[in-house]
N, C-alpha and C positions, 0 to 999 in steps of 0.2 A: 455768713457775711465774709466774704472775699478781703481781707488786708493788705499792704504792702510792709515789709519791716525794713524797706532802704529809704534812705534817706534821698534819691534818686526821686524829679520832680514826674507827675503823671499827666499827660497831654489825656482828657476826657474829651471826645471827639465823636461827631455824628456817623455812625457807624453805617448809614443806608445813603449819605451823600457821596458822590463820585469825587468831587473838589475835595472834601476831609480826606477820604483815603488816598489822594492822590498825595493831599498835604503830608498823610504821617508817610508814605513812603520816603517823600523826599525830606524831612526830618531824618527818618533813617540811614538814608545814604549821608545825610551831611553830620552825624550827630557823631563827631570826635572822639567823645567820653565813652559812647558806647549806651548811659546809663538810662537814658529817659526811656520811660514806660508808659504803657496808653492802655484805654481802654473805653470802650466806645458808651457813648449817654446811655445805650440802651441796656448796658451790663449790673449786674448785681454790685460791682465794685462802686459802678458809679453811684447809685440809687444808695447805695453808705454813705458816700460823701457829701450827696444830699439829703439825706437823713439828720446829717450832724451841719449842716449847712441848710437850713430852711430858706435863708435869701435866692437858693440856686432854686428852687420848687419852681418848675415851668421853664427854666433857663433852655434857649434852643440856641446854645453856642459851644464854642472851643472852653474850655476852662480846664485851667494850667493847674495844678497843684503842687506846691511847695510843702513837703515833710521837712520837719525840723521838729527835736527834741519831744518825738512823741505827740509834737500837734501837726496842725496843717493848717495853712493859709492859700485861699482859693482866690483864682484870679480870671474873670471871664471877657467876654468878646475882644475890642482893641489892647486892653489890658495883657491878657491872656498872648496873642499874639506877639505883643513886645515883648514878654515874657520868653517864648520859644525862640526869638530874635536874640535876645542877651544870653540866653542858653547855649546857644549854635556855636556863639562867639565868630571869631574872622570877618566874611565877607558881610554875615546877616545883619552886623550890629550897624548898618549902612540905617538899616529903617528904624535905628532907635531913635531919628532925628523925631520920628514920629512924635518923640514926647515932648515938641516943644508947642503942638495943635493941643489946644483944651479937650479934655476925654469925651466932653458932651460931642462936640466934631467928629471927633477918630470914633465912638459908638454910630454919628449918624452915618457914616461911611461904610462903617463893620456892617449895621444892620441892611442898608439898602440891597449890598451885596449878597448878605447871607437870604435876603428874602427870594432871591433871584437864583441861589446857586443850585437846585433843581432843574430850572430851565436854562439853564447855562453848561452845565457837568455833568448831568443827570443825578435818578436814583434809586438804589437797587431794592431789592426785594425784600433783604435780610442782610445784615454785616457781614464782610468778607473774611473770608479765614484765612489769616496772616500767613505767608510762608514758614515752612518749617525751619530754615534759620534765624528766622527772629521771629517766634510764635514765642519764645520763653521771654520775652520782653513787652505781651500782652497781657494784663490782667485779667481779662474773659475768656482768654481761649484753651 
C-alpha cells in the first residue's frame, strides 16, 4: 500500500481523461505552496483511500483529500473542486461563490459535465506519465 506522510492535501483524479490531466496541470502551474500531490483513481494509493473510505466504492470523480493528524477526510465532485479552489488561494477563490448554490445543484452540474468529459477532452489509453520535474509530487508514478 502506497501512503503519503505530509500533511499536504492529494487531488485523486481520473487518470485516462484529457479534462483531469489537463486540470492537474493547470493546478500545478498555479499551485503557490508547491505541496499538493495527486494520484490518479486508477493508482494503488487511491484504491487505500477507498479501502478505508467505503462511501468512495464506485466514486467516478475528483476527490480532494485532506491529511490531518494521521487521519484523512475526503471530499468528492462539486465538493472536491471548491476544495482545489480554496487551496489555489488568489485568483481561484473567485468560484468559492460556488458555495452559496446547495450541493445537490453544484453535484447536478459536476455530474452532467463529468458524464460528457470524454466526448468533450477525450481519453487516453492508460494515465499519462507526469514530467520529470513534478513526477515526485505523484503518488503512482
Amino acid at each position: 500500500m502506497v501512503e503519503t506522510k505530509t500533511r499536504a492535501p492529494v487531488l485523486l483524479y481520473d487518470g485516462v481523461c484529457g479534462f483531469c490531466n489537463k486540470t492537474v496541470q493547470m493546478i500545478l502551474d498555479h499551485d503557490r505552496r508547491g505541496t499538493m500531490r495527486f494520484a490518479a483513481l486508477q493508482s494503488d494509493y487511491a484504491r487505500s483511500i477507498v479501502g478505508r473510505h467505503p462511501e468512495l466504492e464506485g466514486v467516478d470523480s475528483v476527490v480532494f483529500v485532506e491529511n490531518f493528524d494521521g487521519g484523512k477526510r475526503v471530499f468528492v465532485r462539486s465538493d472536491a473542486a471548491l476544495k482545489v479552489a480554496a487551496y489555489l488561494g488568489g485568483f481561484w477563490k473567485i468560484f468559492l461563490i460556488g458555495r452559496v448554490l446547495p450541493r445537490a445543484l453544484r453535484d447536478y452540474f459536476y455530474d452532467l459535465f463529468a458524464r460528457n468529459r470524454y466526448k468533450l477532452f477525450g481519453k487516453y489509453d492508460s494515465c499519462m506519465l507526469p514530467p520529470p520535474e513534478v513526477r515526485s509530487r505523484f503518488l503512482d508514478a
